[in-house]
ChimeraX commands (.cxc) that place a marker at each C-alpha (Angstrom):
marker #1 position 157.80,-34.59,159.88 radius 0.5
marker #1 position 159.34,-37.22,161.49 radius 0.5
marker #1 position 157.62,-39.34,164.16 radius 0.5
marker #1 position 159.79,-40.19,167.30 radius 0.5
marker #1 position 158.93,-42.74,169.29 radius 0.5
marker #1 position 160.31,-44.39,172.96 radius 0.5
marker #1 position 161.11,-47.76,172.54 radius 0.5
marker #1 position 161.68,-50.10,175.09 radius 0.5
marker #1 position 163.68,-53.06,175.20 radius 0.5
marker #1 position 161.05,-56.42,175.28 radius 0.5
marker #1 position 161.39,-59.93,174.71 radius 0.5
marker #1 position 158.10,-59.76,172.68 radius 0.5
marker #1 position 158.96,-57.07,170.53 radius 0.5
marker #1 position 162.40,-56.05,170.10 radius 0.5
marker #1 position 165.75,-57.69,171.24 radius 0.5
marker #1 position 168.61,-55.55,169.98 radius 0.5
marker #1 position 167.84,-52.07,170.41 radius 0.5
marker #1 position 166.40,-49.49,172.75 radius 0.5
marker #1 position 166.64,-45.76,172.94 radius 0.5
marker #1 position 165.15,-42.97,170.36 radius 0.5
marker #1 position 163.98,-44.15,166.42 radius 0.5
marker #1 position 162.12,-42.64,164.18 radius 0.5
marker #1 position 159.03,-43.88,162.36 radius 0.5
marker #1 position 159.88,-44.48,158.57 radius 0.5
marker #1 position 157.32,-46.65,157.38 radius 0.5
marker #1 position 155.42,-50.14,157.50 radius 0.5
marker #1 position 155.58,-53.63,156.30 radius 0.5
marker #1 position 153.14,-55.99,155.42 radius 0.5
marker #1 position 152.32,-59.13,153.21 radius 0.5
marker #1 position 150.82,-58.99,150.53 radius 0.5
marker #1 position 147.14,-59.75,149.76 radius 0.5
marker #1 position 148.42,-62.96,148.21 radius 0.5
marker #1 position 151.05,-63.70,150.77 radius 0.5
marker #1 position 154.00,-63.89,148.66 radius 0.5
marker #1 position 155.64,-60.55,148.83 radius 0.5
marker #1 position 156.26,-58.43,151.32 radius 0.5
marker #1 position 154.99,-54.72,150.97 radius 0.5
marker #1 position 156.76,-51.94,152.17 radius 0.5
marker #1 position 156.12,-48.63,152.18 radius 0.5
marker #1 position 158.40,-45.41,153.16 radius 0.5
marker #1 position 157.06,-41.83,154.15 radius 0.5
marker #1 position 158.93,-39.72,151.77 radius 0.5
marker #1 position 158.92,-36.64,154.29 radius 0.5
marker #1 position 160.08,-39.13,156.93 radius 0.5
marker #1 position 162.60,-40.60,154.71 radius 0.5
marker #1 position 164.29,-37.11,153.50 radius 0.5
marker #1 position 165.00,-36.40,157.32 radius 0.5
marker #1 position 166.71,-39.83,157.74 radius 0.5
marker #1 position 170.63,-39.82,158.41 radius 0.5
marker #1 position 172.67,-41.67,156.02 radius 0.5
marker #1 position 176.16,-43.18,156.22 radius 0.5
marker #1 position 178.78,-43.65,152.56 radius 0.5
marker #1 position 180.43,-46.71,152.16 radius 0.5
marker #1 position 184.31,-46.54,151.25 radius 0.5
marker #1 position 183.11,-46.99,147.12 radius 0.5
marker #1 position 181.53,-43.17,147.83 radius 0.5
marker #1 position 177.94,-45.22,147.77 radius 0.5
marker #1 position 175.21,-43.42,150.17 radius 0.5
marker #1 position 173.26,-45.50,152.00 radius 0.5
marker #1 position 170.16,-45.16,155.33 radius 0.5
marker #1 position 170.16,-47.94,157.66 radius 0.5
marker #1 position 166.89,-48.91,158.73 radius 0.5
marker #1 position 165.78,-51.44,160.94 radius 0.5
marker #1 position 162.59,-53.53,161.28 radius 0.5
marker #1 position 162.14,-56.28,164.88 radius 0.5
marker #1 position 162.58,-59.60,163.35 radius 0.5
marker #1 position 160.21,-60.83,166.07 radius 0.5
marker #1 position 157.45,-58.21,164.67 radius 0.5
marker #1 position 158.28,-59.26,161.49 radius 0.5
marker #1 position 158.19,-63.23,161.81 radius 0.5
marker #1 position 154.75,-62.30,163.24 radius 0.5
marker #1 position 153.28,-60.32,160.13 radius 0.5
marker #1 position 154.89,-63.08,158.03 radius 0.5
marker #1 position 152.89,-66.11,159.92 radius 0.5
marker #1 position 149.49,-63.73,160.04 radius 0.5
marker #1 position 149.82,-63.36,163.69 radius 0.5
marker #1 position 150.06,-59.23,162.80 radius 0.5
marker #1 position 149.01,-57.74,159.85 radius 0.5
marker #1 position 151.76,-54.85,159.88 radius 0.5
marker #1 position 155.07,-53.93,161.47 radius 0.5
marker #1 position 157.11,-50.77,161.81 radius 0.5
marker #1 position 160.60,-49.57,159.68 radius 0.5
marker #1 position 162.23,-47.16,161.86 radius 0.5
marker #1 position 165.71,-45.70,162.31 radius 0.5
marker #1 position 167.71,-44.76,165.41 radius 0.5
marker #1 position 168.19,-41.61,166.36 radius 0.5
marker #1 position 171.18,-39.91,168.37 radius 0.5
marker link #1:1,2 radius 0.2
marker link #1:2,3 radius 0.2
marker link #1:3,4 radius 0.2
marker link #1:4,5 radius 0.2
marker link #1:5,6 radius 0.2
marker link #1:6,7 radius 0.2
marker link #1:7,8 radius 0.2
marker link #1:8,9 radius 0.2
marker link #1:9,10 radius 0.2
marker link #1:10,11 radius 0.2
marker link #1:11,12 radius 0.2
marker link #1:12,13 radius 0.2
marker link #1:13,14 radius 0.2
marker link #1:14,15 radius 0.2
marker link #1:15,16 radius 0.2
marker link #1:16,17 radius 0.2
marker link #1:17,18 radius 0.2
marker link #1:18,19 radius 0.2
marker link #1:19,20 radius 0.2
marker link #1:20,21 radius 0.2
marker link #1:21,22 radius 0.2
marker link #1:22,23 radius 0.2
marker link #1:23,24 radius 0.2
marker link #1:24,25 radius 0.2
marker link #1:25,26 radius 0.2
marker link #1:26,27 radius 0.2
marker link #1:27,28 radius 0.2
marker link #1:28,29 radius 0.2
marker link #1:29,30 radius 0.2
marker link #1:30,31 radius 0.2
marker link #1:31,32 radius 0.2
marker link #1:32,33 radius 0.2
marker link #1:33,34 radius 0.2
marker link #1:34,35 radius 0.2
marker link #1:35,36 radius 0.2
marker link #1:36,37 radius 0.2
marker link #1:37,38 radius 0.2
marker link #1:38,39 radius 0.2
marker link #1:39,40 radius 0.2
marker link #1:40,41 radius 0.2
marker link #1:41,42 radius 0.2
marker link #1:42,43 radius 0.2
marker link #1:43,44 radius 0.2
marker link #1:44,45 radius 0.2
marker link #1:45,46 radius 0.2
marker link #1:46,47 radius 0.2
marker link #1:47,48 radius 0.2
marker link #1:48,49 radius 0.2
marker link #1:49,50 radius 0.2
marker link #1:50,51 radius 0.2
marker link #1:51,52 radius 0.2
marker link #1:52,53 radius 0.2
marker link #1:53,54 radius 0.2
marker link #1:54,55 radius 0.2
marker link #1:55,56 radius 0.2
marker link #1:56,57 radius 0.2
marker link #1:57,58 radius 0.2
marker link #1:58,59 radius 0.2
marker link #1:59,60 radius 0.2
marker link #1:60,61 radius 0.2
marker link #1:61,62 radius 0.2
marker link #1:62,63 radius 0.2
marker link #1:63,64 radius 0.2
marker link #1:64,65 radius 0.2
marker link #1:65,66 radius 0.2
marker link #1:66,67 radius 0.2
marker link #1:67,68 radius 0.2
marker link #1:68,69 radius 0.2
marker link #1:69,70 radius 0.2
marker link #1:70,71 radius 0.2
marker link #1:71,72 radius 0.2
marker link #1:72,73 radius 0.2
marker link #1:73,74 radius 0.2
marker link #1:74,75 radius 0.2
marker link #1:75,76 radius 0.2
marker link #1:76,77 radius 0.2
marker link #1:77,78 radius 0.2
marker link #1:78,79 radius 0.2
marker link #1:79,80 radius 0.2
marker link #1:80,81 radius 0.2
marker link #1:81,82 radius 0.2
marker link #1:82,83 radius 0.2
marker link #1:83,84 radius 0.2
marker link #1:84,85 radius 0.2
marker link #1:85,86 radius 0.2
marker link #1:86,87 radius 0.2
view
């Protein structure tokens, strides 16, 4: 089940990208603030689309707003989304 969301294109939020994506998953810190956790819905994650490199290696781009993220990493959020594009 994969969870498709609108996004819009916002100075606050997300520079590169609008259209379709598709929830994948979160990001946080760590309790201790020196990691970064992430964590992937596996059902989400079995419906992503993949690409293969030219050494036959499979690979699914995700993407996470470095704006969101900068923002979890100073405290200023305490999570962020991983998403992929869709279509």
């Amino acid at each position: 089940m994969v969870k498709k969301t609108e996004t819009k294109k916002t100075e606050t939020e997300n520079e590169e990208y609008t259209g379709n994506s598709a929830l994948i998953g979160y990001v946080r810190r760590s309790n201790a603030g020196g990691a970064l956790k992430l964590s992937i819905n596996t059902s989400a994650f079995a419906d992503c689309s993949t690409y293969v490199t030219s050494d036959g290696q499979a690979y699914v781009p995700l993407i996470i707003s470095l704006n969101a993220l900068n923002k979890v990493l100073s405290g200023e959020r305490a999570v962020t989304t991983v998403s992929q594009m869709q279509g």
